[in-house]
Phi, psi and omega in degrees: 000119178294160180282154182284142133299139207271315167293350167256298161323328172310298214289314190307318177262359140316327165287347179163151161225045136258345199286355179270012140278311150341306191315318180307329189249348190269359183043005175207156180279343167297306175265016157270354138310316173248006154276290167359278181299346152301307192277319198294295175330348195232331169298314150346298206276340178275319153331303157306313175327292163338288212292331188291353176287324206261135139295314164198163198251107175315159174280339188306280203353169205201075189320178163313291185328293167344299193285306198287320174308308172307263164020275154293328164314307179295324153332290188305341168266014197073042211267145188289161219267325150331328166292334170262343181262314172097032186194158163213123182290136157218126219042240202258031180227147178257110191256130154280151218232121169223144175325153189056024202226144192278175177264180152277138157252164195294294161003317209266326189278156150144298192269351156293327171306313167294334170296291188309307209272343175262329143312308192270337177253031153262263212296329200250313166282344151223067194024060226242019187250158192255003175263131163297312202278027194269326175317333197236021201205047201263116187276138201224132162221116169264128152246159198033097183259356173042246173272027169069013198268334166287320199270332183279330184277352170280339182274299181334263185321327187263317172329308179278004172256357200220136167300309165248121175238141200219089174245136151265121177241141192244155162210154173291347206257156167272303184302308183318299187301331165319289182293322173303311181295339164242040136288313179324291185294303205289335162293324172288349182296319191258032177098313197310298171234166200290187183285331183311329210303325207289338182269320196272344190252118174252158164188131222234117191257129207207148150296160138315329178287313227252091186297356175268340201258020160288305201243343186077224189276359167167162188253090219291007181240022169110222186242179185254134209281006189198121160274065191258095201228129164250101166245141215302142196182033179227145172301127167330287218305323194272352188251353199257312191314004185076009172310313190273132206297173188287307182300324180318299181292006194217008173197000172261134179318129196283301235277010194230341190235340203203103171299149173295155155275158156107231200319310189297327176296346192282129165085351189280126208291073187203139186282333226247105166305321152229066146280004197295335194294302193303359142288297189302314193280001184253328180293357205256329134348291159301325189290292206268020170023066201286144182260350174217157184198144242175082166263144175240128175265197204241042122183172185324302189303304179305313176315293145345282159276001128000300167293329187281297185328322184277323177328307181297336190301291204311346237226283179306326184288319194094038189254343196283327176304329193258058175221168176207117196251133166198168172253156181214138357302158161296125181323291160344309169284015186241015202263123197226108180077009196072042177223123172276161216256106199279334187288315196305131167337156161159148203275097205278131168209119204262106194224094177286134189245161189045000000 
């Protein structure tokens, strides 16, 4: 990582001196400057919060000034700036954000809005699913739904176009699902999502791995007409060699980020550790003869195999003429200076007809 200038760090604590704390994780003065106006805006408000609390005010007490310094100091160790703020927009919902919970990313909200837009003008204006009622029925499984921000922003978006909606998200960990259910209440609270969300969206905590601990002993509310997962999908290798950022790796959950070893991997037609989530979920596809699925790998090349992986499925099921697999973005949209962009995020997409 290169070093600041020493003349820019100066020029930085003349402008405030906090902003040379900042400075260790935002790497330019432009974006330690609108962190900055993030943490002081949200130290205000907690601070009022606070002080409204107290009939009267202690010396224990802990003006702004206090909160935004604890604050950048916690920045300045890398503690990620969504963890501080305790919140992330994503589309038009403000999802809350705590340790041990992965954050949302913009990449992820960009392919949920591409979910949403291929349910409603595909399967459904043109009627391309394969159960009739599905326009006035429609079924969603987020899998490892972490903070519940897939699930929520598609009940936005979809919800008012469907009679009926019916999503699950499931995770292994209880604090995700803990935080998705009061992500749930706090966006209907605040307008954000209808009243309906609280009946249609459940969330439920299962492996992933594991299709019984998904649904339990059946799947009593049929099967699911969408299949949608940001699953854990980075390499020991690639999470311990620095690929993966420092904050990431020292405050974001491994177990959200890097599939487990051992038992799930044994006999399975796979080089890679972590393609394993992308097997299970595609063999479970298959099972239940899902009309769209929706993966987000961590770059082109995994997205590949991904694609080659389903291919092979589809050949064990006996599946293969009414399906249609692509990665999105299309190469021709990632092309930046003529060099593709092999590192950038993208969504393996599965799609069945008849």
């Amino acid at each position: 990582m290169p070093r600041i200038p020493n003349r820019t760090i100066l020029n930085a604590y003349q402008q405030d001196p906090l902003l040379p704390l900042l400075f260790q994780e935002c790497r330019s003065l432009s974006l330690a400057k609108n962190e900055l106006r993030w943490l002081r805006d949200r130290a205000v408000q907690v601070a009022q919060l606070n002080l409204a609390k107290r009939t009267v005010r202690s010396k224990y007490f802990i003006g702004w000034r206090g909160l935004l310094r604890s604050m950048c100091r916690a920045r300045s160790r890398g503690l990620p700036l969504q963890y501080i703020l305790g919140d992330q927009p994503f589309g038009n919902l403000d999802i809350r954000c705590k340790r041990g919970v992965l954050i949302p990313r913009p990449e992820t909200e960009t392919f949920t809005f591409h979910a949403a837009s291929l349910i409603l003008h595909d399967m459904l204006k043109n009627g391309r699913s394969p159960t009739e009622n599905r326009a006035t029925c429609l079924r969603i499984l987020d899998l490892c739904t972490g903070t519940g921000c897939i699930s929520l922003l598609l009940h936005a978006l979809i919800a008012p176009h469907v009679q009926r909606t019916s999503i699950l998200g499931v995770d292994i960990s209880a604090t995700a699902i803990g935080l998705a259910r009061k992500n749930l209440i706090y966006n209907i609270r605040r307008g954000y999502l209808s009243d309906t969300a609280l009946m249609d969206i459940t969330f439920r905590q299962g492996n992933v791995l594991d299709i019984h601990d998904i649904f339990g002993s059946s799947i009593h509310t049929g099967p699911p007409d969408v299949i949608i997962s940001n699953p854990p999908y980075i390499s020991q290798k690639s999470f311990r060699d620095g690929t993966t950022t420092r904050s990431v790796r020292r405050f974001e959950p491994r177990i959200a980020l890097v599939p487990p070893k051992g038992e799930y991997m044994s006999e399975l037609p796979l080089n890679r550790q972590e393609d394993i989530f992308y097997y299970h979920i595609l063999s479970l596809s298959f099972r239940l003869k899902t009309s769209l699925v929706v993966l987000e790998c961590g770059d082109r090349l995994q997205g590949t195999r991904v694609a080659a992986l389903c291919n092979d499925l589809a050949s064990e099921f006996e599946q293969v003429g009414n399906l249609h697999i692509c990665i999105w973005p299309a190469a021709d949209e990632s092309m930046t200076g003529g060099d593709l962009q092999y590192s950038e995020p993208c969504v393996v997409i599965v799609q069945r007809y008849g």
